[in-house]
C-alpha positions as CSV (number, residue, x, y, z in Angstrom):
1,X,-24.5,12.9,-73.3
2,X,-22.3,11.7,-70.3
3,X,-18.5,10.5,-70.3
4,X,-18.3,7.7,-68.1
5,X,-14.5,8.1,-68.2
6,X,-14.6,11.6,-66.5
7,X,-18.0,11.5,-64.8
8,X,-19.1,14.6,-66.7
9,X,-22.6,15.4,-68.4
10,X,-22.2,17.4,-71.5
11,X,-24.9,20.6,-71.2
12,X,-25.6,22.0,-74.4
13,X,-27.7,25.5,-76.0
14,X,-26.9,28.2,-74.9
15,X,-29.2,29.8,-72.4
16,X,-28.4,26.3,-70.2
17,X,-24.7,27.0,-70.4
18,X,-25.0,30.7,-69.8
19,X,-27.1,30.3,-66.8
20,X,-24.0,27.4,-65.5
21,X,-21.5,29.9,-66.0
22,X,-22.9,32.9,-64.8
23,X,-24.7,31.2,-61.8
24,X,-22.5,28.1,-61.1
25,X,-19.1,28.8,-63.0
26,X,-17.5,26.0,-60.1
27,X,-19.5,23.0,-62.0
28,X,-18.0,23.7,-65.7
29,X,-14.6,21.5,-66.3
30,X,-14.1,22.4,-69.8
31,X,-16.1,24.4,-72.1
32,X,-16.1,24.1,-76.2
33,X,-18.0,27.1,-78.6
34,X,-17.8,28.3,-81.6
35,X,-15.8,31.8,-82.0
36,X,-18.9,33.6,-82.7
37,X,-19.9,32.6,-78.9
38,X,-16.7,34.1,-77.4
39,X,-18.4,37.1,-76.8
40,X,-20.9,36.0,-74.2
41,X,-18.8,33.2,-73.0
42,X,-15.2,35.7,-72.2
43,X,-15.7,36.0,-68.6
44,X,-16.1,31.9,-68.0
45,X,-13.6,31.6,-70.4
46,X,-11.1,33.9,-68.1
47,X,-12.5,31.8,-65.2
48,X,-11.7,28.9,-66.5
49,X,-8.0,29.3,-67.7
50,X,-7.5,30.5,-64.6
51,X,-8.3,26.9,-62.9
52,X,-6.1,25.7,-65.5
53,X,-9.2,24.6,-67.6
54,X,-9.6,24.1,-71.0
55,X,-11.9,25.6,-73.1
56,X,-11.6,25.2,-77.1
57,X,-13.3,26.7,-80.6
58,X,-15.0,24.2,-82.3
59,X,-16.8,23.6,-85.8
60,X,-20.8,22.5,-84.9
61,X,-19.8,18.9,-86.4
62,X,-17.3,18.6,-83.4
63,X,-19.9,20.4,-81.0
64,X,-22.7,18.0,-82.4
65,X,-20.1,15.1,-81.6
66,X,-18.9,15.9,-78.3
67,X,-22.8,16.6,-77.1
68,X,-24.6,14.2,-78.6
69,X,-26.6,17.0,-79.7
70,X,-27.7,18.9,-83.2
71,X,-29.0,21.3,-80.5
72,X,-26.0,22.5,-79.5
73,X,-26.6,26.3,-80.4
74,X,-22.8,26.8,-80.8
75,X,-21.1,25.7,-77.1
76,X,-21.4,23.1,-75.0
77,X,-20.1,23.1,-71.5
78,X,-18.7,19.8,-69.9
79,X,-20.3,19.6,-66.2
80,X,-19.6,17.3,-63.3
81,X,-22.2,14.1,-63.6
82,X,-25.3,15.6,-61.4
83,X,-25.6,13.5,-58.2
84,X,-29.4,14.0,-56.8
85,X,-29.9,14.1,-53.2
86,X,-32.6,12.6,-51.1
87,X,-35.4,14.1,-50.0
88,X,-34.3,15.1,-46.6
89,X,-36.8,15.8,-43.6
90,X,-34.7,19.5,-43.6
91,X,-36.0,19.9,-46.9
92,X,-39.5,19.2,-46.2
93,X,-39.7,21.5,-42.8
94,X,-37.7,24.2,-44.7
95,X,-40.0,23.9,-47.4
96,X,-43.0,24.4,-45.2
97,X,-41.3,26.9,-42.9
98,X,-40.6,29.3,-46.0
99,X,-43.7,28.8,-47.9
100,X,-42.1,27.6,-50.5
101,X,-43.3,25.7,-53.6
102,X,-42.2,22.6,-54.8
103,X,-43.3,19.6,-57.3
104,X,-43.8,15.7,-57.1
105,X,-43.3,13.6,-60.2
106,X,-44.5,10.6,-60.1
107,X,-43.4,8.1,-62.9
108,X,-43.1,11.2,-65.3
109,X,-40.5,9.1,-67.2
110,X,-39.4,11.6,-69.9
111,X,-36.1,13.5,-69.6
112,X,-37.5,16.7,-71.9
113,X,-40.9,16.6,-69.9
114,X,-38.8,17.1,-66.8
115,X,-36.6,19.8,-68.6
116,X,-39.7,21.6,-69.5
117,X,-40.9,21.6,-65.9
118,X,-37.7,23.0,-64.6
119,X,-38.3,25.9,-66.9
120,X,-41.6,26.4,-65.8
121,X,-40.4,26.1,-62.1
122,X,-37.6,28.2,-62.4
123,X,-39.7,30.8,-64.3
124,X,-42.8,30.9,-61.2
125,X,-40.3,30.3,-58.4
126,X,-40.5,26.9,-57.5
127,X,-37.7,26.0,-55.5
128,X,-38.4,22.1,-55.4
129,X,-38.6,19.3,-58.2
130,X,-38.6,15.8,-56.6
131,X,-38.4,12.5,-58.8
132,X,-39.4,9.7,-57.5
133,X,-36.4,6.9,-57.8
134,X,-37.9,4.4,-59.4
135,X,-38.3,7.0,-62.7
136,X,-35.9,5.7,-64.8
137,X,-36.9,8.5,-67.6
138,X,-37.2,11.6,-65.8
139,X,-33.6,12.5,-65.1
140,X,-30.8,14.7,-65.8
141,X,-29.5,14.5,-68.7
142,X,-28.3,16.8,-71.7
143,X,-31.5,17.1,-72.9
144,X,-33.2,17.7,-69.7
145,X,-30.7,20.6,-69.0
146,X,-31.4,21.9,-72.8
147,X,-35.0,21.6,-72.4
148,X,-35.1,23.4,-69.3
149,X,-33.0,26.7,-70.8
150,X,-31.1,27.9,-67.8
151,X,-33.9,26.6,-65.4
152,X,-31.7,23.8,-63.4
153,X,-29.3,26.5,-61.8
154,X,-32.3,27.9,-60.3
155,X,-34.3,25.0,-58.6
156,X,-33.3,21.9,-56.1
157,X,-33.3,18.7,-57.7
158,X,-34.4,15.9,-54.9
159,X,-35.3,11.6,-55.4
160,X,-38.2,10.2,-53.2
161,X,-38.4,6.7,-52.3
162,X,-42.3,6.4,-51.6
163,X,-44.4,9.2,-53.3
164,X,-47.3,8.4,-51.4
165,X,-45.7,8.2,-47.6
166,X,-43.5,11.2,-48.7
167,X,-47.1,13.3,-49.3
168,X,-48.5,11.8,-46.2
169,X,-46.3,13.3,-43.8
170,X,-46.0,16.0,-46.4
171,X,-50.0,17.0,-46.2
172,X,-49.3,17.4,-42.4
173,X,-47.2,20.7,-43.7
174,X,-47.9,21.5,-47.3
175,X,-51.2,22.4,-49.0
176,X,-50.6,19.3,-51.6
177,X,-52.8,19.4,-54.7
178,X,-52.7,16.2,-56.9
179,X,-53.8,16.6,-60.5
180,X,-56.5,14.7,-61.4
181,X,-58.5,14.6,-64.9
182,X,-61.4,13.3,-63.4
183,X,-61.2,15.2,-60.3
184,X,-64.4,16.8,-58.9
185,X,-62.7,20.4,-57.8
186,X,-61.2,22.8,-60.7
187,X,-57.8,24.6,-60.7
188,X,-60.0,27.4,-60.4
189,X,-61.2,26.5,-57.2
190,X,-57.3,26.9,-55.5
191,X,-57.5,30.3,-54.7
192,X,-61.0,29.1,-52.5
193,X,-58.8,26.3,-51.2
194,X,-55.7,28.2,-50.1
195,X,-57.8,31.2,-48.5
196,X,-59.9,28.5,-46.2
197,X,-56.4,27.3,-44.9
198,X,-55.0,30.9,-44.5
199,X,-58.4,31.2,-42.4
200,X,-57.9,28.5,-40.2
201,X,-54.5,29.6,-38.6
202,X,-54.0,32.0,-36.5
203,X,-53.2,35.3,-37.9
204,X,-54.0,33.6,-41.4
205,X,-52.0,36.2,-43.6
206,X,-49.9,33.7,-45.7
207,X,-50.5,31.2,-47.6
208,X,-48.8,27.8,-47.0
209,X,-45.8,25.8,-48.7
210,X,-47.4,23.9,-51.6
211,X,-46.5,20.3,-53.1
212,X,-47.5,20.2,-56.6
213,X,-48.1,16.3,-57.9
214,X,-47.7,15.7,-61.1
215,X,-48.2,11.7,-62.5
216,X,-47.7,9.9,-65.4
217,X,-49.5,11.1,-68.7
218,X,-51.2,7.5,-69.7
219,X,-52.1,6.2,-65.7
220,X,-52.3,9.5,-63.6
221,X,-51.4,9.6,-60.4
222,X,-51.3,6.2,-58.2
223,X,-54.4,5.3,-55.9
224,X,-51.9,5.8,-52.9
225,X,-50.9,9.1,-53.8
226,X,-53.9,10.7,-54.5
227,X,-55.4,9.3,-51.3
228,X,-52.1,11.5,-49.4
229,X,-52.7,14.7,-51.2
230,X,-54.8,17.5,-49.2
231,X,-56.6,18.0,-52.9
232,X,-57.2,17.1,-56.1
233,X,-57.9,19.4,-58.8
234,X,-57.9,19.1,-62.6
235,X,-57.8,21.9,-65.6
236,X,-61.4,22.0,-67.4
237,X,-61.6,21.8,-71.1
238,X,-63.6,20.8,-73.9
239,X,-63.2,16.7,-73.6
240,X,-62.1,17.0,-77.2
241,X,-58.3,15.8,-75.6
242,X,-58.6,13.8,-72.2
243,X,-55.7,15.9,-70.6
244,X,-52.5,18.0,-71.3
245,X,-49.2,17.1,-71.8
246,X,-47.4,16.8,-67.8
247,X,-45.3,20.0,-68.8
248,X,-48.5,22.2,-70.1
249,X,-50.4,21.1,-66.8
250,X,-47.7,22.0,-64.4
251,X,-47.1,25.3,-66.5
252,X,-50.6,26.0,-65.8
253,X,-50.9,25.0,-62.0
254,X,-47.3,27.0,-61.2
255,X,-49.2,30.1,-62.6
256,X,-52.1,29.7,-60.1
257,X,-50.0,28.7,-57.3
258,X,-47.9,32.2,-58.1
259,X,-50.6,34.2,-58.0
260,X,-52.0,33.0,-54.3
């Protein structure tokens, strides 16, 4: 729930506070629990009346009210509104340069969908999400940051004009995989697919930075985009469903990446 007149974003439940205040106590304004949370919540709460913020016991009917949220789980922390960078070409070299892993969401358009890819991202060490800016659904909100359980203090948040021209000078630098129901190549197959790149560099001992693409759950990725990605690959099952939801698939591809 955001308040437009202070340009805050209420985060509520409380493994997403805890992880704000123990990782990024600086972004909490004002925090509101119930008493029974003082306990866990003393040290921000010291923090904060030190900054000459306020922090105050509430009833869950006041929590509920000021969060937007029956999910409150007994404090919710007030946050300055998340402002999402760009995709910058410093991102994309460092990304390459440290082997990281990152993910591309095309037209995901569900808040809790991207919370529960955060937490999967967080939880296999993905240091990227990147939205693309025309996704009016996938963003931060309270849910998102509820969703995600902690998972937003540990990953970079970025926006993407053009998914498709972003993964074509991306593929220059990344091994990008695209997901892809219909996709002749299996998830099993990565491990295949990473080692034949390790082979083909000198000294081949790491594996490269990875983009993980992730589309929309009813039209998949976009023509364009999976033209741009080094690979497509898809998660076998029995046909009985024609895919996973976008949060189980990426849950799934983070492990394999992981384990390269």
């Amino acid at each position: 729930m955001r308040n437009k007149l202070t340009a805050e974003l209420a985060v509520c439940g409380f493994n997403a506070v805890k992880a704000a205040a123990d990782f990024h106590p600086e972004k909490i304004n004002r925090l509101f629990l119930r008493e029974d949370r003082l306990k866990s919540f003393s040290v921000i709460c010291g923090r904060l009346a030190e900054r000459k913020r306020p922090y105050k016991f509430c009833e869950d009917e006041e929590l509920e009210r000021i969060s937007g949220s029956a999910h409150h789980e007994g404090v919710v922390a007030m946050i300055l509104e998340p402002v999402t960078e760009r995709l910058g070409m410093e991102d994309l070299e460092d990304w390459a340069r440290e082997k990281k892993t990152g993910i591309v969401l095309c037209s995901v358009e569900n808040d809790h969908n991207l919370g529960a890819i955060v937490r999967s991202a967080a939880f296999f060490d993905c240091s990227y999400v990147v939205i693309s800016s025309d996704d009016s659904g996938a963003c931060l909100t309270t849910s998102s940051y509820r969703v995600a359980e902690g998972g937003m203090e540990h990953v970079t948040i970025r926006t993407m004009e053009n998914p498709a021209a972003f993964l074509k000078e991306a593929s220059r630098l990344l091994l990008t995989i695209g997901t892809d129901v219909r996709a002749r190549q299996r998830i099993g197959d990565l491990r295949d697919i990473a080692a034949g790149m390790k082979a083909g560099k000198a000294g081949g001992a790491e594996r490269p930075g990875v983009a993980l693409v992730l589309g929309n759950e009813e039209k998949g990725l976009p023509r364009a985009v999976k033209d741009a990605c080094s690979v497509l690959l898809r998660i076998p099952g029995t046909g009985l469903m024609e895919s996973l939801n976008v949060a189980q698939a990426a849950a799934l591809f983070l492990h394999e990446i992981y384990e390269l």
